[in-house]
C-alpha positions in Angstrom: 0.0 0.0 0.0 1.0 3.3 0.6 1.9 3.2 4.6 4.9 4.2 5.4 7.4 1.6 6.1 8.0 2.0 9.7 4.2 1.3 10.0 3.7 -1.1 7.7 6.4 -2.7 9.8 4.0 -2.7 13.1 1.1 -4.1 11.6 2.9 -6.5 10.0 4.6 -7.5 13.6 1.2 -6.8 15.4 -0.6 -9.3 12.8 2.3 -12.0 13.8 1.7 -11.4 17.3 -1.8 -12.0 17.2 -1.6 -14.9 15.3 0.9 -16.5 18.0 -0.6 -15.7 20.9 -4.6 -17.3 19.3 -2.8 -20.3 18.5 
């Protein structure tokens, strides 16, 4: 998209998070 990378970064990391602590 057009996020800057820095944020894209946190979502991205927030996303993997998310997913490892549901599983």
């Amino acid at each position: 998209g057009t996020q800057p990378p820095l944020l894209q970064q946190g979502l991205t990391r927030a996303n993997v998070g998310a997913v490892a602590l549901s599983d």
